[in-house]
VOVOVEX-396671 format. One line per 8 residues: their letters; for each residue x, y, z of N, C-alpha, C, O, CB. Coordinates in nm, 2 decimals, decimal comma. Glycine has a CB too. Example, Ala and Ser with C-alpha at 12.3 -4.5 7.8 and 13.67 -1.06 7.14 Angstrom:
2
AS	1,32 -0,57 0,78 1,23 -0,45 0,78 1,32 -0,33 0,78 1,42 -0,33 0,85 1,13 -0,45 0,90 | 1,28 -0,22 0,71 1,37 -0,11 0,71 1,29 0,00 0,79 1,34 0,11 0,80 1,41 -0,06 0,57
This chain:
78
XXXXXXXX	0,08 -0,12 0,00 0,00 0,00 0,00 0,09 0,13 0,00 0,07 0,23 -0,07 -0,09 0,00 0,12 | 0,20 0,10 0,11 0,28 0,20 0,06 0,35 0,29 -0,09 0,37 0,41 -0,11 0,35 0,16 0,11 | 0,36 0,18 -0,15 0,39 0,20 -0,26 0,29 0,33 -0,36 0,31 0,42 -0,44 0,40 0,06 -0,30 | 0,21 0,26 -0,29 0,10 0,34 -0,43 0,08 0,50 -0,34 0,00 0,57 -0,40 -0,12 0,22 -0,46 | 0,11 0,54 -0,26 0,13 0,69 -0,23 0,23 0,77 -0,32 0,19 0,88 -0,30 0,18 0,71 -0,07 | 0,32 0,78 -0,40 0,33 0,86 -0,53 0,20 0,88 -0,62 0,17 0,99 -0,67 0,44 0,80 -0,62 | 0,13 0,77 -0,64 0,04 0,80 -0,76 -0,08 0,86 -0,66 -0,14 0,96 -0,69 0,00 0,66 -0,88 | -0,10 0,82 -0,59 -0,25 0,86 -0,48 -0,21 1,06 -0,52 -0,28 1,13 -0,60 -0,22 0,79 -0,20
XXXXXXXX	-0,07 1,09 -0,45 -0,03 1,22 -0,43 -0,04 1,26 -0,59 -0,12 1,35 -0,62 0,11 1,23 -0,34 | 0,04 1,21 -0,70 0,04 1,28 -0,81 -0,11 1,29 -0,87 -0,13 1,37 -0,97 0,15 1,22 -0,90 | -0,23 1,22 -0,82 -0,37 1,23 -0,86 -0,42 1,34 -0,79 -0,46 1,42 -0,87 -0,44 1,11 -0,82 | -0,42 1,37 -0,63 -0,42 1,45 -0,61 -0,39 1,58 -0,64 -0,46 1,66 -0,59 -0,41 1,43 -0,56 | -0,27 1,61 -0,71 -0,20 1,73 -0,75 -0,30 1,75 -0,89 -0,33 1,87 -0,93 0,00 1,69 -0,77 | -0,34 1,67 -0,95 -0,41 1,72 -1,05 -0,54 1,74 -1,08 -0,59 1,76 -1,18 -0,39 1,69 -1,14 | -0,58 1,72 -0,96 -0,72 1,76 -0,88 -0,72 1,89 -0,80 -0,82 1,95 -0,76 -0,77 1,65 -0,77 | -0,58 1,92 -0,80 -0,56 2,07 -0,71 -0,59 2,06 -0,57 -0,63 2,17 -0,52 -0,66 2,19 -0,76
XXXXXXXX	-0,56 1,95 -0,48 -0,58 1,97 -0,43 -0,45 1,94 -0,29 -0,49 1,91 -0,17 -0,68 1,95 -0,46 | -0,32 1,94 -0,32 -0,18 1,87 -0,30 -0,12 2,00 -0,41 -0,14 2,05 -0,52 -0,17 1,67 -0,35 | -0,02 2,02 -0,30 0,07 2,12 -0,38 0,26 2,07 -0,32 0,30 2,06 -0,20 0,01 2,31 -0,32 | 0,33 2,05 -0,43 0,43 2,06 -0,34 0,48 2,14 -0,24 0,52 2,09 -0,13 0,50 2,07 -0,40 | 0,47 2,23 -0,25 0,51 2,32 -0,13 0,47 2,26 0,02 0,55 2,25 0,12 0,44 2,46 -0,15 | 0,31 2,24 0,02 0,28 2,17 0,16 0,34 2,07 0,19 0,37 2,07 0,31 0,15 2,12 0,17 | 0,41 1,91 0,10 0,48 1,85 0,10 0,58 1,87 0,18 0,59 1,82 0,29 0,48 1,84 0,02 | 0,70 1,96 0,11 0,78 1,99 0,17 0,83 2,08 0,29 0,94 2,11 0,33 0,82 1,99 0,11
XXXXXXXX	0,71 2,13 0,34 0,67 2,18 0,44 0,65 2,13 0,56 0,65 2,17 0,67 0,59 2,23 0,42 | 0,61 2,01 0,50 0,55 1,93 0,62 0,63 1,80 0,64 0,58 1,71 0,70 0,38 1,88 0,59 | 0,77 1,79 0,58 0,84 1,66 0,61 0,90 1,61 0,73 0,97 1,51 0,73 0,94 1,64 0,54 | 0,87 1,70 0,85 0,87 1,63 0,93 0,77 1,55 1,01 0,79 1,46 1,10 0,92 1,68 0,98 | 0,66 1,58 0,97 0,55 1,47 0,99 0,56 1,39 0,93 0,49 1,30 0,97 0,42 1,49 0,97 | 0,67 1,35 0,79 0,59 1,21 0,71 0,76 1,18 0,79 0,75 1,05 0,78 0,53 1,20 0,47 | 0,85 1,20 0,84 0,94 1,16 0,94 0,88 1,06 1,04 0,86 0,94 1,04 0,98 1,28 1,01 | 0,85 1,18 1,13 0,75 1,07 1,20 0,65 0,99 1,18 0,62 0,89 1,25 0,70 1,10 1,27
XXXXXXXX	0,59 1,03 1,08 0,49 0,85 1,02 0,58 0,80 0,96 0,57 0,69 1,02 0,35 0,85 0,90 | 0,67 0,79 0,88 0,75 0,68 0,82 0,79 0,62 0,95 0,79 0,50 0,96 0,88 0,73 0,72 | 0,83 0,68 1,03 0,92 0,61 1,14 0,81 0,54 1,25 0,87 0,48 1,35 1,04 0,74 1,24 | 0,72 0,53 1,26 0,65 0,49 1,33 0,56 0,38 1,23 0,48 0,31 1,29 0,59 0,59 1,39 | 0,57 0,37 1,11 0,50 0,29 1,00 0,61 0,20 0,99 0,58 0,10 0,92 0,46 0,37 0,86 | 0,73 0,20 1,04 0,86 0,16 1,01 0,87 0,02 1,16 0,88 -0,11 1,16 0,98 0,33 1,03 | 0,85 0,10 1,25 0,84 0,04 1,38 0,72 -0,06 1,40 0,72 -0,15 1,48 0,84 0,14 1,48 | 0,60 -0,03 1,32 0,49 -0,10 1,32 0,54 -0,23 1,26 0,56 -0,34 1,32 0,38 -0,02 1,25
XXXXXXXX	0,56 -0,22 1,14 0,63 -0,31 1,02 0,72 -0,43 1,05 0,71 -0,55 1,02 0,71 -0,22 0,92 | 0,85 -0,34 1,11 0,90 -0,43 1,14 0,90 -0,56 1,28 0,84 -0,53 1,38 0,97 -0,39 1,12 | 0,96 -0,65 1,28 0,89 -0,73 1,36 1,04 -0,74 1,47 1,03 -0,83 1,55 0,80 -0,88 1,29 | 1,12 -0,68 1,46 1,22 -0,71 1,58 1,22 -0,56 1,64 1,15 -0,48 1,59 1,39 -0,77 1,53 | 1,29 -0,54 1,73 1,29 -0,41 1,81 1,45 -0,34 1,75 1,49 -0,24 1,81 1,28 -0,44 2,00 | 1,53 -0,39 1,65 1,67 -0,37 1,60 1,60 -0,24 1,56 1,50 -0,23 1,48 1,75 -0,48 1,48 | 1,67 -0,11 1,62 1,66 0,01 1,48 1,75 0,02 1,38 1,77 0,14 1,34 1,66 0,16 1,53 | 1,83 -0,08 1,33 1,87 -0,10 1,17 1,77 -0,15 1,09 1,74 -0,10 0,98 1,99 -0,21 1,16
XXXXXXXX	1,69 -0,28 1,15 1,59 -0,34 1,04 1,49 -0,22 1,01 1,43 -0,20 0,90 1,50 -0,49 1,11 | 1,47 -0,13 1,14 1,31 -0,01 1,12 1,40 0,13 1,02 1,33 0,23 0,99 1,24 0,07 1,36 | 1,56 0,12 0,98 1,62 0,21 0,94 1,60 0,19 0,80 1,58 0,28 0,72 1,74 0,22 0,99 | 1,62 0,01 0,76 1,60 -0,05 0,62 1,44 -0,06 0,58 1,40 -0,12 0,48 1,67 -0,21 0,62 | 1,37 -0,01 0,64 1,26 -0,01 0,62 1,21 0,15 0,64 1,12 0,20 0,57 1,20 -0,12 0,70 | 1,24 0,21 0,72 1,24 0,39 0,66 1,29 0,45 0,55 1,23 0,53 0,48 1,30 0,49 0,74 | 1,38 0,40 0,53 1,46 0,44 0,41 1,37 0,46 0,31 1,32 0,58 0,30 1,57 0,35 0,36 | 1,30 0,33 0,21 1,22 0,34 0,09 1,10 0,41 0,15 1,03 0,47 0,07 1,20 0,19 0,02
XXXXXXXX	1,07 0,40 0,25 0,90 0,48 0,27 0,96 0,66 0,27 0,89 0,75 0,22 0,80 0,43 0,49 | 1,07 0,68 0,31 1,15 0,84 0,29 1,16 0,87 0,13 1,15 0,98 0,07 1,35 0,83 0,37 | 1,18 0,75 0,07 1,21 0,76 -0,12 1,10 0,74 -0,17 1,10 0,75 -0,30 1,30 0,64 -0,19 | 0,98 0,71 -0,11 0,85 0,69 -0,17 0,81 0,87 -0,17 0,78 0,94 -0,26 0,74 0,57 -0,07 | 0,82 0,92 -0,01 0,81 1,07 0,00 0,86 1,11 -0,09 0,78 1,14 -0,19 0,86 1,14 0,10 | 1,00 1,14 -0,12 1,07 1,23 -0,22 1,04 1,20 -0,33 1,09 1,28 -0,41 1,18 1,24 -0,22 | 0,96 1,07 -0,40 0,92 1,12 -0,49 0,80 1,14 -0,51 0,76 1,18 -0,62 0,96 1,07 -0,56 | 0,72 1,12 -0,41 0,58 1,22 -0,44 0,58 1,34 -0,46 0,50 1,39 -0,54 0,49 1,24 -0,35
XXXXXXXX	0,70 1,41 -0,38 0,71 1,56 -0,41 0,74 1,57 -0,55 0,69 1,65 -0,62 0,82 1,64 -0,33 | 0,82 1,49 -0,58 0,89 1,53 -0,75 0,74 1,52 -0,85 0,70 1,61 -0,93 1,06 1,36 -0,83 | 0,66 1,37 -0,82 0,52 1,39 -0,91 0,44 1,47 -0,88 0,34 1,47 -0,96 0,44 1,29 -0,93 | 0,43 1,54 -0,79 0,29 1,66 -0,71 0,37 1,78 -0,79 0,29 1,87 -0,83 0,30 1,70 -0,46 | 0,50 1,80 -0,82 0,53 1,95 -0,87 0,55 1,89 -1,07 0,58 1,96 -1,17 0,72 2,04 -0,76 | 0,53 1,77 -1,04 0,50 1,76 -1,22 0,37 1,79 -1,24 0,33 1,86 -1,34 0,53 1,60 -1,29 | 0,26 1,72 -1,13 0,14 1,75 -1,12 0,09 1,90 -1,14 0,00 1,93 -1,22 0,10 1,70 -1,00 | 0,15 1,96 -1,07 0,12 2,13 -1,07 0,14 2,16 -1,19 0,06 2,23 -1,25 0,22 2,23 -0,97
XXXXXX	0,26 2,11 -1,28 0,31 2,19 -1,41 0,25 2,18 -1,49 0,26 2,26 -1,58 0,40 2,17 -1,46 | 0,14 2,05 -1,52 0,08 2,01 -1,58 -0,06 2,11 -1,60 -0,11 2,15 -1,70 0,08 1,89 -1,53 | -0,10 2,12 -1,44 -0,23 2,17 -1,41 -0,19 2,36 -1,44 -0,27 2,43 -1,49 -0,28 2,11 -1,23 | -0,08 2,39 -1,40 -0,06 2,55 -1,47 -0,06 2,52 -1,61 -0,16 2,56 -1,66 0,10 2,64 -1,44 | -0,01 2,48 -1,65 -0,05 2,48 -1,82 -0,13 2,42 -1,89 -0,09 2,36 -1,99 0,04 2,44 -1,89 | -0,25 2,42 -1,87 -0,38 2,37 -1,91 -0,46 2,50 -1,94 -0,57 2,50 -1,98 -0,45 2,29 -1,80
């Protein structure tokens, strides 16, 4: 399910209603949800395994931002 939050967000962006800016405004909340979605997930208490498992939910973020400000470019030039 994780996975599919780039396209959820870049859908949103062309509905107007997701802007990059809030995105990166707000990365320390998806900090703390990754890291706590991280800790949920994994099943040992190691914070290496919950680190290998933040990582890609942190790379799923950064690239929602990159499709939410493709989203916008799209939606300005219409």
């Amino acid at each position: 399910m994780a996975f599919e939050t780039p396209l959820v967000f870049f859908v949103l962006s062309l509905f107007g209603v997701v802007q990059s800016r809030q995105l990166i405004h707000h990365w320390r909340i998806a900090v703390v949800g990754a890291s706590i979605a991280a800790a949920v997930i994994t099943p040992t208490v190691d914070p290496v395994n919950m680190l290998l498992v933040m990582g890609p939910l942190m790379g799923l973020y950064v690239l929602s931002i990159i499709l939410v400000s493709i989203g916008n470019r799209i939606i300005k030039n219409r």
